[in-house]
C-alpha positions, 0 to 999 in steps of 0.5 A, a space after each residue: 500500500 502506498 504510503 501517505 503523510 497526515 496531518 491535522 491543521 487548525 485554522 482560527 484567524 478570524 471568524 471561522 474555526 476549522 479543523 481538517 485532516 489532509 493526507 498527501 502521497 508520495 507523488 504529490 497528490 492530496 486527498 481531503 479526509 475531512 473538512 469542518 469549518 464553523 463559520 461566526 457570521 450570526 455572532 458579527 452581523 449585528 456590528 457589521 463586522 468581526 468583533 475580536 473579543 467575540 470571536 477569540 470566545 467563539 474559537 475558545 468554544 468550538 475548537 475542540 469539538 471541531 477537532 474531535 468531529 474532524 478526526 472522527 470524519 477521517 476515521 484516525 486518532 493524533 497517534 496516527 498524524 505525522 504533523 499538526 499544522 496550525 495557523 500562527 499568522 497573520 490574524 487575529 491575536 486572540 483566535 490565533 492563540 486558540 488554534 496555535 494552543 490547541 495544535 501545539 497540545 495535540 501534537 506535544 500529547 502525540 509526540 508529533 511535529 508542530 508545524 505554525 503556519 503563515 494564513 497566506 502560504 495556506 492560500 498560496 498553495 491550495 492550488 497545488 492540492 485541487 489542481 496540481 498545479 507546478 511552480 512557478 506561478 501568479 496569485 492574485 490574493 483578495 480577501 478582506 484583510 489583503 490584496 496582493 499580487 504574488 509570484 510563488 516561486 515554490 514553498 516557502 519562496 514568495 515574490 510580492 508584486 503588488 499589494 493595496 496601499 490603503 484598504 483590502 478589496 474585501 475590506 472596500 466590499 464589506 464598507 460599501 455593503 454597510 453604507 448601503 444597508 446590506 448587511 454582513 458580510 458585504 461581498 455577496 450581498 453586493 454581487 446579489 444587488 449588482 445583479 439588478 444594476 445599470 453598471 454604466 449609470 454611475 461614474 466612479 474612478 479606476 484607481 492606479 489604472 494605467 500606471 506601471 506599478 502593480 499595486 492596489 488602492 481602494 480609499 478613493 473608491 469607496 469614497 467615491 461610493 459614499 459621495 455618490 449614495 449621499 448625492 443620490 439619497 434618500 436611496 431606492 432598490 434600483 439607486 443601489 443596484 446600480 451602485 453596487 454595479 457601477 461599484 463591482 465594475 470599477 473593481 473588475 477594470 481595476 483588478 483586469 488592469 494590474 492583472 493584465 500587466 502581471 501577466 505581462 510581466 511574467 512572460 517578459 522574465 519567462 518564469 515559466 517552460 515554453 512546454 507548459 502554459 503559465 498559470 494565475 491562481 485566485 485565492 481569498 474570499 473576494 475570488 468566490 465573486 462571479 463577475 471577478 471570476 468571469 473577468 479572470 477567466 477571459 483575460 487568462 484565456 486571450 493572454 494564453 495562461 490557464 486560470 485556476 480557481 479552487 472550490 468556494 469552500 477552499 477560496 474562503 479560511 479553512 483548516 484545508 488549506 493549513 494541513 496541505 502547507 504543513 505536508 508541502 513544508 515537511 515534503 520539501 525539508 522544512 521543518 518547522 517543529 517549534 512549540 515557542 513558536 508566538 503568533 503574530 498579527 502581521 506576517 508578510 509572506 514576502 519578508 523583503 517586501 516594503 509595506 505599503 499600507 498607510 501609503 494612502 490612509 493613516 496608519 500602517 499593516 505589514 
């Protein structure tokens, strides 16, 4: 029989509590024995947003039941893991704390290797366990803490190209959701209220398209959001239908510009063989968006890479997506086995990376 790597992983960054055992074989496939995920929607929706005291409590309360039904669901017992992988960062500090705890007692009771793992490297991956995909290639990171553009040249060894300067795409999606009275959390309920808008009624700004540079900036957007509501005010069904279409489109010419000189760019420097088509991998909760998706998918095609999105589920934070970088760092040597390991708020991928948020807001995030 052929022999395979498991590992439990951990996930509670924000508002989910997830728990997952993963299995990777020796030529590289994965295979997905359980996946729970519990999601705090109801708890934050009354705020319009994650409260984190709320949330680090929620973790506290369903981590170990979580942990149990995964293990359960994929019929092994901790002495039967070769590694617990948990995230550490980036997140936050007070739901990190549970699962890197959790994890870290797991695996010293099983006398197991802990592996702290970075949330992005977990996104940055996942497209190797549902689509096999081979290094290098893009990533287009958009969720609501981070809005990247990512070269991942294999693991452990990230390149950012380019990042938001104020606000995150989601961040930007869940803001024009709460002006507008749709609720929590605001990407789908924009996308199901752009679906009865006029895309061309309201005119709001492309920001940074056109310029060389491949980062991102979302303030001026939104504001421009919030100007056109109160000039439009007091608002019918069909006034924010059409801001959240003429909102949506905005975000898709923006998203196609940056992508589209990424792309670009990654050609120019043939980062990849001529015997294989380049890929651009979406990853992070706004990716679950279908205009997005639908845009990405065109603009891959006509500049001749494949585009690879995994399933909703694994776009969105999941304990998956953790136990797979964990197998991927001890398949390539890197091991991470430190039980003083602290989580960390702020955790770039790409540690040579100068931050950029602040360049356009007060304040600063890695």
């Amino acid at each position: 029989m052929e022999k395979k790597t498991l590992f439990l992983g951990l996930e509670s960054s924000c508002d989910e509590t997830a728990a997952a055992v993963v299995a990777r074989y020796p030529d590289g496939r994965g295979e997905i024995l359980a996946d729970v995920v519990l999601s705090q929607l109801e708890e934050h929706a009354a705020f319009g947003g994650v409260v984190p005291e709320i949330a680090a409590r929620a973790h506290v309360e369903a981590m170990d039941r979580l942990l149990a039904e995964a293990l359960q669901k994929a019929e092994v017992t901790p002495n039967a893991l070769d590694g617990v992988a948990a995230t550490v960062g980036p997140g936050l500090i007070g739901g990190l704390i549970v699962g890197a705890m959790t994890g870290k007692a797991v695996a010293y009771a099983a006398e197991k290797p802990f592996y702290g793992i970075n949330h992005l490297e977990g996104h940055a991956l996942t497209a190797r366990l549902t689509e096999g995909v081979s290094f290098p290639y893009l990533m287009l990171l958009v969720s609501g803490g981070h809005t990247q553009i990512v070269l991942v040249k294999g693991v452990g060894r990230y390149e950012r190209w380019g990042t938001t300067i104020d606000d995150a795409l989601g961040e930007a999606f869940d803001k024009t959701a709460k002006l507008l009275g749709l609720g929590y959390p605001g990407g789908p309920n924009v996308e199901a209220a752009a679906k009865n808008g006029d895309t061309k009624r309201i005119a709001l700004p492309r920001p940074l398209k056109g310029e060389a540079r491949l980062d991102f900036s979302f303030s001026g957007l939104k504001t421009a959001v919030r100007q056109a509501a109160q000039a439009m005010a007091p608002l019918s069904d069909q006034d924010i239908a059409d801001i959240c279409a003429a909102f949506q489109k905005a975000v898709a010419d923006t998203l196609e510009d940056r992508i589209r000189r990424s792309l670009k760019r990654f050609k120019d420097e043939r980062l990849s063989s001529e015997s294989e088509m380049p890929a651009l991998v979406v990853a992070g909760g706004v990716a679950a968006n279908s205009a997005i998706r639908q845009m990405l998918t065109a603009l891959c095609n006509r500049e001749g890479f494949s585009f690879v999105a995994p399933p909703v589920r694994l776009c969105t934070d999941n304990a998956v997506m953790i136990a797979w970088a964990g197998l991927e760092r001890a398949a390539a040597g890197l091991q991470d086995n430190d039980m003083t390991m602290p989580v960390r708020s702020r955790w770039p991928l790409d540690p040579s990376a100068t931050a950029l948020i602040g360049s356009g807001k007060k304040g600063a995030k890695a």
